[in-house]
C-alpha positions in Angstrom: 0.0 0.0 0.0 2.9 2.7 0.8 4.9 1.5 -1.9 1.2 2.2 -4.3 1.1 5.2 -2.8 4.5 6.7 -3.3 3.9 5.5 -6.8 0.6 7.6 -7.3 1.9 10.7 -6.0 5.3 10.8 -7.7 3.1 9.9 -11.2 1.0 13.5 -10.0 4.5 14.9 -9.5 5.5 14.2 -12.9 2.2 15.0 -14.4 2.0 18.7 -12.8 5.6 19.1 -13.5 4.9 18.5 -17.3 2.3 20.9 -17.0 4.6 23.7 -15.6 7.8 22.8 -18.1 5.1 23.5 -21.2 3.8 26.1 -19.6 7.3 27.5 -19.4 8.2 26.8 -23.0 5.5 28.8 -24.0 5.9 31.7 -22.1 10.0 31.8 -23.4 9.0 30.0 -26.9 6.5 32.1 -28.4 6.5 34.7 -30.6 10.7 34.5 -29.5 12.2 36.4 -32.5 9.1 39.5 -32.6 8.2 40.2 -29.3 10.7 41.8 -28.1 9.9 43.8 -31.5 13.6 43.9 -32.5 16.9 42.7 -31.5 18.9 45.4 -28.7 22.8 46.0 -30.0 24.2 42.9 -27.6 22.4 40.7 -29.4 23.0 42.2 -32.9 26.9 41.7 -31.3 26.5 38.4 -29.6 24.8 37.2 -33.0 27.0 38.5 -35.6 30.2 37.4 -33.7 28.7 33.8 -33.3 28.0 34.3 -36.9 31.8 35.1 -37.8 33.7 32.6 -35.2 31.6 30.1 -36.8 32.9 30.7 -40.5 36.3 32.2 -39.8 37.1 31.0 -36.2 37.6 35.1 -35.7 35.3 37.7 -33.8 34.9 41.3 -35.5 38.2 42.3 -34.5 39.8 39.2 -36.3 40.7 38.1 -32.7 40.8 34.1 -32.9 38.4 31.9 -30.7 38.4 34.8 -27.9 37.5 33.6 -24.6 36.8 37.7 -24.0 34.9 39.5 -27.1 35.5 43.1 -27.1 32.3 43.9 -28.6 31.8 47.4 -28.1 35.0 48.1 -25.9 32.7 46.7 -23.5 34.6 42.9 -23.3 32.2 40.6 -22.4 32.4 37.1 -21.5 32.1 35.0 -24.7 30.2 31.9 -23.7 26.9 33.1 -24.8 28.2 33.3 -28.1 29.8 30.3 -28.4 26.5 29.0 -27.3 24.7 30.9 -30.2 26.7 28.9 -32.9 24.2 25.6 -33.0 21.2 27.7 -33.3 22.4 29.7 -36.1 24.2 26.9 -37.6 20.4 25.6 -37.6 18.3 28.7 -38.4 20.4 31.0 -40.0 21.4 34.8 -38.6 18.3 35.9 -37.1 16.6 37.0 -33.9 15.1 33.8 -33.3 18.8 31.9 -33.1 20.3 34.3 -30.9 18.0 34.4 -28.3 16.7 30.7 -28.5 19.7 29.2 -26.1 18.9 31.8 -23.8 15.3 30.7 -23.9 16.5 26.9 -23.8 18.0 27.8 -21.0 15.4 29.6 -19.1 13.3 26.5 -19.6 15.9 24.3 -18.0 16.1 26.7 -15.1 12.7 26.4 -14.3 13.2 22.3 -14.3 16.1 22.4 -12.2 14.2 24.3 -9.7 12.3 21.2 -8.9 14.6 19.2 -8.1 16.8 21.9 -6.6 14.0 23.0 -3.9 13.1 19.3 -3.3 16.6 18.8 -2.7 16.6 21.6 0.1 13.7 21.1 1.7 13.0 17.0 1.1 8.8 18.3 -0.2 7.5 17.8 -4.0 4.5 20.8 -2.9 7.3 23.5 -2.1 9.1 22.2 -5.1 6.2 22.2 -7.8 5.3 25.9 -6.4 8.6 27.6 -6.5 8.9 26.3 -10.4 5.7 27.0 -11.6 6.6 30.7 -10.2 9.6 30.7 -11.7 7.7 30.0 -15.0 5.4 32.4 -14.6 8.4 35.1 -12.9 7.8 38.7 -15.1 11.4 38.9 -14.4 12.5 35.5 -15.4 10.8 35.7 -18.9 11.9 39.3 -19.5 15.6 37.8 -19.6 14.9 34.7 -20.6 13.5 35.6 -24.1 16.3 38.2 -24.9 19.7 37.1 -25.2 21.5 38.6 -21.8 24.0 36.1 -20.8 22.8 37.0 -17.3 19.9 34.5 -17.8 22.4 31.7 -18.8 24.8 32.3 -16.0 21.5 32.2 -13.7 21.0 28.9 -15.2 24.6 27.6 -14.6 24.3 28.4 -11.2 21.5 26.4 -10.4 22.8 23.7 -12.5 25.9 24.0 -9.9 23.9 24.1 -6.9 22.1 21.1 -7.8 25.4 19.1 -8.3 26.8 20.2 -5.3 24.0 18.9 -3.1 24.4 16.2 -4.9 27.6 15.6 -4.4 27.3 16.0 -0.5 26.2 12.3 -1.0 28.5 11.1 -4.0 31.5 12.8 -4.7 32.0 12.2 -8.3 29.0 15.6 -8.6 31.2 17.9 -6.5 33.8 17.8 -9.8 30.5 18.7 -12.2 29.6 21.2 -9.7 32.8 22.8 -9.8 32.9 22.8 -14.1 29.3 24.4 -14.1 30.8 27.2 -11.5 33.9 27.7 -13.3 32.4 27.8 -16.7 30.3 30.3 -15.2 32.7 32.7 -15.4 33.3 33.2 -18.6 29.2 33.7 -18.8 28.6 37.6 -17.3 30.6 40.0 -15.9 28.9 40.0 -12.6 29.5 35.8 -12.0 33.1 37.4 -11.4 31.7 38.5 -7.9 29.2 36.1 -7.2 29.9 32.7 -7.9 33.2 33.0 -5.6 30.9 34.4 -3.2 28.2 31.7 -3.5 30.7 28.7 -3.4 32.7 30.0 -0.5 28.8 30.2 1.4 28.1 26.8 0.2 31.5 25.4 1.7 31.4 27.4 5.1 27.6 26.4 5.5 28.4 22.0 4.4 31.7 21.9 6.1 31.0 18.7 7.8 29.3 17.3 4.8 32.5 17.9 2.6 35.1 17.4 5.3 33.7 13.8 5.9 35.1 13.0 2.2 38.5 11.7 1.3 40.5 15.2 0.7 41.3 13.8 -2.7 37.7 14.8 -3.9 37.9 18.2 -2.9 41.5 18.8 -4.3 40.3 17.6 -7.5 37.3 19.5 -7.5 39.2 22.2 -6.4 41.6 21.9 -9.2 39.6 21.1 -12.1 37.8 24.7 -11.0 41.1 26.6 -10.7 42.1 24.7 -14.6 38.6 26.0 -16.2 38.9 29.4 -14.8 42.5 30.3 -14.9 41.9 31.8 -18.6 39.5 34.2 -17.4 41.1 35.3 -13.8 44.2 36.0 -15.9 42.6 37.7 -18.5 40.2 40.0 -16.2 43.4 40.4 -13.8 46.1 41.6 -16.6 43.7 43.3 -19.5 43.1 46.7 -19.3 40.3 46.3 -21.5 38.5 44.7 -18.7 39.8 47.5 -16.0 37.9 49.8 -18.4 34.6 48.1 -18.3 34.6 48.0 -14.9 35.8 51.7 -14.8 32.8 52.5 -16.8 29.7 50.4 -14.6 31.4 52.0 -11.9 29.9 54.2 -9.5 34.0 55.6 -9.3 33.6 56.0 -12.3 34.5 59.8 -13.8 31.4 60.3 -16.1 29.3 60.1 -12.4 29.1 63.1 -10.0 29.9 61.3 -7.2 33.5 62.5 -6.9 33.1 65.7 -8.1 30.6 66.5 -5.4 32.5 65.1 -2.8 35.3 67.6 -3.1 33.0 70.6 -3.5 31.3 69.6 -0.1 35.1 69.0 1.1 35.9 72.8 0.4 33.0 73.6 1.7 33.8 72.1 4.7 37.0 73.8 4.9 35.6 77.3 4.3 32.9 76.6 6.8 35.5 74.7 9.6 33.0 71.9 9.8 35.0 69.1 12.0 31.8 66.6 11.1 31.7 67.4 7.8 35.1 67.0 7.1 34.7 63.4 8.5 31.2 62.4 6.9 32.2 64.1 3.5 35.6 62.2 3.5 35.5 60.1 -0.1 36.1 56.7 1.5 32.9 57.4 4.4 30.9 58.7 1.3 32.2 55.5 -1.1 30.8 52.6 1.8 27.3 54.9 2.2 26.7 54.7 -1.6 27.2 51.1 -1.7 25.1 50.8 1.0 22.4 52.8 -0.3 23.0 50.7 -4.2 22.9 47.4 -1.5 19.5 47.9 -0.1 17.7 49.6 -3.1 17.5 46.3 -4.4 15.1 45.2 -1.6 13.2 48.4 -2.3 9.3 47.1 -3.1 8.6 50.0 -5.3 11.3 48.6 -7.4 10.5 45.4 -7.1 7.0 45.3 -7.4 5.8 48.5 -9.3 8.5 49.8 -11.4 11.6 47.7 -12.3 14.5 49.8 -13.6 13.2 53.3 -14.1 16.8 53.8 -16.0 16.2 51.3 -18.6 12.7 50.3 -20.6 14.5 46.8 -22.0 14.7 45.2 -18.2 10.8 44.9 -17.7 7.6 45.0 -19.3 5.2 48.6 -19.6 3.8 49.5 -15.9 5.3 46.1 -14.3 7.7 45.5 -11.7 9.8 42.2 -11.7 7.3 40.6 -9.6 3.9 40.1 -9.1 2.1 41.8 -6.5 -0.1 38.7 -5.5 3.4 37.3 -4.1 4.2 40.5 -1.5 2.0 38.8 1.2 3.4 35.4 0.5 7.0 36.5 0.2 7.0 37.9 3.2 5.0 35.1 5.3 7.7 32.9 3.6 10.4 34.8 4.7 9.1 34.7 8.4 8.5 31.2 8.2 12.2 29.7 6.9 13.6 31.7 9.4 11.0 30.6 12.6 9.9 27.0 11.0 10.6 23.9 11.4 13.6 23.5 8.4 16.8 22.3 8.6 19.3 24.5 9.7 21.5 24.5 6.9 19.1 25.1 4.3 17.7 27.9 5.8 21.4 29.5 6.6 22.3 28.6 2.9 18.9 30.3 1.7 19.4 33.6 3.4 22.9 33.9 2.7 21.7 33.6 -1.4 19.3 36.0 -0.5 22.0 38.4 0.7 25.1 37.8 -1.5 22.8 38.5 -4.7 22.4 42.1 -4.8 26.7 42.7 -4.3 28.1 42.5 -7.7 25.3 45.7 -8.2 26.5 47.3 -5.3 29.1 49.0 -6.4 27.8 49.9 -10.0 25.9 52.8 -11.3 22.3 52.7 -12.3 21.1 50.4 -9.4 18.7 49.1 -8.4 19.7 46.9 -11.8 17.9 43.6 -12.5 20.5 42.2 -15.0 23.2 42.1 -12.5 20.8 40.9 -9.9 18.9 38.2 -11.8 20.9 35.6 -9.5 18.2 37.1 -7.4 15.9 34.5 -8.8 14.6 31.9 -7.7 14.8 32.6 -3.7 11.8 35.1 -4.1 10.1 32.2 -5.7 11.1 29.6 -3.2 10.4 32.3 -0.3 6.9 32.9 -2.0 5.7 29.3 -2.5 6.6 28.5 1.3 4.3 31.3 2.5 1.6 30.7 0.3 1.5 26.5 1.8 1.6 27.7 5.2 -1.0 29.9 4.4 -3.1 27.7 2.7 -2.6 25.5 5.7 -3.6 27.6 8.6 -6.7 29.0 6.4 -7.9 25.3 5.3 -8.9 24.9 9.4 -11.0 27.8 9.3 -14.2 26.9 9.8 -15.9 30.7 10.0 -18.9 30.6 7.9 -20.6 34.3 6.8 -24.1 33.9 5.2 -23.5 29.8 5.4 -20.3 30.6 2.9 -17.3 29.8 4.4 -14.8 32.3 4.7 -11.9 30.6 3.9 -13.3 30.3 0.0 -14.5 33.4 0.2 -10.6 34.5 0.8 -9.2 31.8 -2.1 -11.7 33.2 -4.7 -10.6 37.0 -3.9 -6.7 35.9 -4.0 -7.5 33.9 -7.0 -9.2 36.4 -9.0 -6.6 39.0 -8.6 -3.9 36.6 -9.2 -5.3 36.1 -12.7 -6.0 39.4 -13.2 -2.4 40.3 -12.1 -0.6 38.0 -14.7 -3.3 38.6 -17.1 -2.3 42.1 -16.9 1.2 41.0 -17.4 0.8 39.0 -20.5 -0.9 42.1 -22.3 1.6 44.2 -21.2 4.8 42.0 -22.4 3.1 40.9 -25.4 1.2 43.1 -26.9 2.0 47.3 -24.9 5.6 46.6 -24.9 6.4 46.1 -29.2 4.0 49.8 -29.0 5.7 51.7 -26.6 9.2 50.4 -26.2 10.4 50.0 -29.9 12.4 52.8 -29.7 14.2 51.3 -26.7 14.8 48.2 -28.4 16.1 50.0 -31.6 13.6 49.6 -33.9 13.7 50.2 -37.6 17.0 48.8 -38.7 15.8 45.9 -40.4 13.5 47.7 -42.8 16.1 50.0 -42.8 18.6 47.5 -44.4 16.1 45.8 -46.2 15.2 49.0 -48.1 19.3 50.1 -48.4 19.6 46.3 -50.1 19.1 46.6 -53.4 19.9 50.0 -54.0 23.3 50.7 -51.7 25.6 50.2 -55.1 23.8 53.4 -57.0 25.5 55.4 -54.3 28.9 56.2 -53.9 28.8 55.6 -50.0 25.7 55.5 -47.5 26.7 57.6 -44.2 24.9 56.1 -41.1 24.9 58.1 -38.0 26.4 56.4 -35.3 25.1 58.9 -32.4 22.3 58.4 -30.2 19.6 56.8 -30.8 21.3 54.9 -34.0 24.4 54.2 -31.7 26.5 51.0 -32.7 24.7 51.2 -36.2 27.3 48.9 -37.7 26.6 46.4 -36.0 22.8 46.1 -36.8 24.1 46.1 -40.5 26.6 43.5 -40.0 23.9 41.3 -38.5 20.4 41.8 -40.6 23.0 41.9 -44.4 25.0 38.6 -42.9 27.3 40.3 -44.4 30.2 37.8 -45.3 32.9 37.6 -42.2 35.8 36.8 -44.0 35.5 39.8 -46.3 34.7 41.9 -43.3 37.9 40.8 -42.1 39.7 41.7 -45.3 38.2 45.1 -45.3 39.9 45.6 -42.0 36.8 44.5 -39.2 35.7 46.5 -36.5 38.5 49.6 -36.1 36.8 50.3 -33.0 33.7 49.4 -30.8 33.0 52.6 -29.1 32.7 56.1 -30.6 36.6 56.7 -31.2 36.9 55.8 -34.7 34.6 55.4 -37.8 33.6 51.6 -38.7 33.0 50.8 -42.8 32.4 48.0 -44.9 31.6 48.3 -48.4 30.4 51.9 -49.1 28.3 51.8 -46.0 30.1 54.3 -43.1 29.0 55.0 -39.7 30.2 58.2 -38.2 28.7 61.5 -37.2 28.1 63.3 -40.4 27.9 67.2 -41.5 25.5 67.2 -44.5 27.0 70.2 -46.1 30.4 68.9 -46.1 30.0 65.4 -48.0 30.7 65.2 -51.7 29.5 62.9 -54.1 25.7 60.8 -54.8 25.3 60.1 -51.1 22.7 58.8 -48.8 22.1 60.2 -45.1 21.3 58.0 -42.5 20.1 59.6 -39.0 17.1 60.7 -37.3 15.5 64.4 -36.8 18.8 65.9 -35.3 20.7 65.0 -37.7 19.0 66.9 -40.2 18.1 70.4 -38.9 16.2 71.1 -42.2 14.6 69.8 -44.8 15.9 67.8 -47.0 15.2 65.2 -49.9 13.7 62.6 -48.4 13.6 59.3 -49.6 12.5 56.7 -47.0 11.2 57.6 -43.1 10.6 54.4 -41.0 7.9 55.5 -37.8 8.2 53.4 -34.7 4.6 51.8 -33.6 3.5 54.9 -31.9 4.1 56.8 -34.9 7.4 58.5 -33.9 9.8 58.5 -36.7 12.6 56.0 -35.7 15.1 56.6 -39.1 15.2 59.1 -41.6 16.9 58.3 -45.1 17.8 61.3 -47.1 20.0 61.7 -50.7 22.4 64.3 -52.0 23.1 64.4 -55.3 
């Protein structure tokens, strides 16, 4: 009979959990190459460079199988794009293939979460709920249907953590746990920070666990990790290019008014003989403040339930936060709960301390809150969620309050459950169908009727100037990518010169550079928008965002 049982229930198991994988595929799956409406310059990037390392074994820069792709002077990790090769290999150079492994991903994410959470906490209920959450997450789809290598590396951390646990059991997983953390790495800028992080908690917190092993498991695990990442720790140690990045994320960084106003309150100070304020104005008391301030505004529930990242429209959907706000009340009954109920110690010390770590490779950047560099976020608020919403199903099940002979406590599910739906109704419209209407222009729209109109009739000119100055920044790239223009001969023409705004890029007689119209020569076509052309001029093609703006303006000189 238990044996019958335990059969029945782990068939419902699988059954629900089938339900929540499809469920999961669609929400990443459809509509993947149109909605968003077009492809944001990292994935242009990430495509075109998968594109050329896949038919020369070069990036843009002619820089052989780099571990490292400079991109736009902004030297990203290159797994994503390495990952991008099947898909295009498959599909072709589109918006579909690039962001499809991050998708794939996604899905997997939401599957490991199963067995991850029933691997913490030994119970399929908790399990089921945190993944169908996940699947469902506003912020989990947003990155998850857009190539940001973010989502991946979320994905190769679970992956990790799953292993691990495993491994506190049979050794043999702690050396796959240790490749999925390493290879992380070479993933996102901000796995840098907090995979070493994350592991260090995981080994402090299952010290006995791992100390009970022969040592020769954990040296090799150890080593195998150090092998995989020594290419990256030396390259992000010894490359300025990488110092440069992180110069430019940087609150420190020189383009922020951080420092500058710091040594105008310092004089101030001076002037005014203000002891205190000398002391509370000193750069290094004012440097821990502001990552203390960028620390905590990622538990702010404006941010994470109303708004999302007021400084960028790509990172959430119109009028949504990353969350739902049918989780608040269960997120925080779940909170209460790991921490006062009846859970093993360890999982509940390793749970908060994820919790805590994830917000620190953000801290100390500009633009925070930011929900790519906290995406690793994901899936405690899930996990946190679905264990406040059990324990309150629990304690309102024995209710047995009755109010014109209805009782109460169905009363309280149909409310809950009607403004759930309504909730992630609201979010489907507003992801699906608001976001193509009023965040084209975000997501750069217009470049591939651009290039499909510039197609057939680029030779007739004797060079096409594209501006390369905000909104059309990085306009190269979206040529490179929607032409497929050949690699090899890009190489031959010389590549990328450079990815930022030093140096004009070319290729064929297309140029992208800031232009003056009165002082080009020649049959010519203008590329730019409405500042670029202060007057009017002959116009020969205007593309209009979905909200009628104009997005690109095409105009000829004779």
């Amino acid at each position: 009979m238990a044996i019958h049982h335990w059969f029945y229930m782990s068939k419902k198991v699988f059954f629900i959990l089938t339900i929540i994988i499809f469920i999961a595929s669609i929400l990443r799956l459809w509509q993947l190459g149109t909605v968003p409406i077009s492809p944001n310059w990292d994935e242009a990037s990430l495509g075109y460079n998968a594109y050329s390392i896949m038919h020369t074994g070069r990036d843009e820069y002619g820089k052989f199988l780099p571990i490292i792709l400079r991109s736009f002077d902004d030297y990203k990790p290159a797994l994503y794009t390495y990952l991008t090769i099947p898909s295009i290999a498959i599909f072709g150079l589109n918006v579909f293939a690039v962001r499809l492994p991050s998708a794939i991903f996604g899905i997997l994410t939401v599957l490991t979460v199963f067995f991850l959470v029933r691997k913490l906490f030994g119970r399929s209920d908790i399990a089921l709920l945190s993944s169908f959450l996940l699947a469902i997450s506003p912020w989990h789809i947003q990155f998850s249907r857009v190539a940001f290598e973010s989502n991946v590396g979320l994905a190769f951390n679970a992956f990790g953590l799953l292993f691990f646990l495993k491994g506190l059991k049979k050794p043999f997983y702690l050396l796959v746990s240790s490749m999925l953390f390493s290879l992380n790495l070479y993933v996102y800028q901000s796995e840098k920070v907090f995979v070493p992080l994350f592991v260090v908690c995981l080994a402090v917190i299952y010290r006995k666990e791992l100390l009970s092993f022969l040592k020769k498991h954990i040296i090799l695990a150890a080593a195998l990790g150090l092998l995989i990442s020594l290419s990256i720790i030396s390259f992000t140690l010894f490359n300025e290019g990488t110092f440069t990045r992180a110069q430019g994320v940087s609150f420190l960084s020189t383009e922020t008014p951080l420092l500058k106003d710091t040594a105008q309150k310092l004089i101030r100070d001076r002037q005014n003989n203000d002891v205190l304020g000398l002391i509370l104005d000193n750069r290094r008391i004012v440097y821990i403040k502001t990552i203390i301030a960028s620390y905590l505004s990622h538990y702010d529930p404006v941010w994470l339930f109303i708004k999302g990242d007021a400084n960028n429209n790509r990172h959430h959907a119109p009028n949504m936060g990353l969350l739902y706000l049918f989780e608040l009340p269960f997120l925080l009954i779940g909170i209460y709960y790991l921490i006062f109920g009846n859970f093993d110690k360890k999982t509940k010390a390793f749970m908060l301390a994820w919790f805590f770590i994830a917000p620190i490779p953000a801290s100390i950047t500009r633009d925070v809150p930011h929900a790519v560099r906290t995406l690793n976020f994901l899936p405690t608020f899930q996990i946190f969620t679905a264990i406040g919403f059990i324990t309150f199903v629990t304690v309102i099940s024995n209710i047995k309050y009755q109010i014109a002979k209805i009782h109460i406590k169905y009363l309280i599910f149909a409310l809950y459950f009607s403004f759930s739906i309504f909730n992630f109704s609201y979010y489907l419209n507003q992801y699906f169908v608001q976001q193509n209407y009023y965040y084209a222009k975000d997501w750069k729209y217009g470049y591939q009727e651009l290039v499909e109109y510039l197609k057939p009739i680029h030779n007739k000119y004797n060079k096409i100037i594209v501006s390369n100055v905000a909104p059309l920044d990085q306009s190269y790239m979206f040529f490179l990518f929607y032409l497929k223009h050949d690699p090899a001969g890009y190489l031959r023409e010389g590549g990328t010169l450079s990815g930022g705004f030093k140096e004009k890029n070319s290729f064929s007689n297309f140029e992208f550079r800031k232009f003056n119209y009165y002082d080009e020569s020649g049959k010519t076509l203008f590329v730019g928008t409405d500042q670029d052309f202060p007057e009017v001029f002959k116009e020969t093609k205007r593309i209009k965002n979905p909200d009628g703006s104009v997005a690109i303006r095409v105009v000829e000189k004779e």
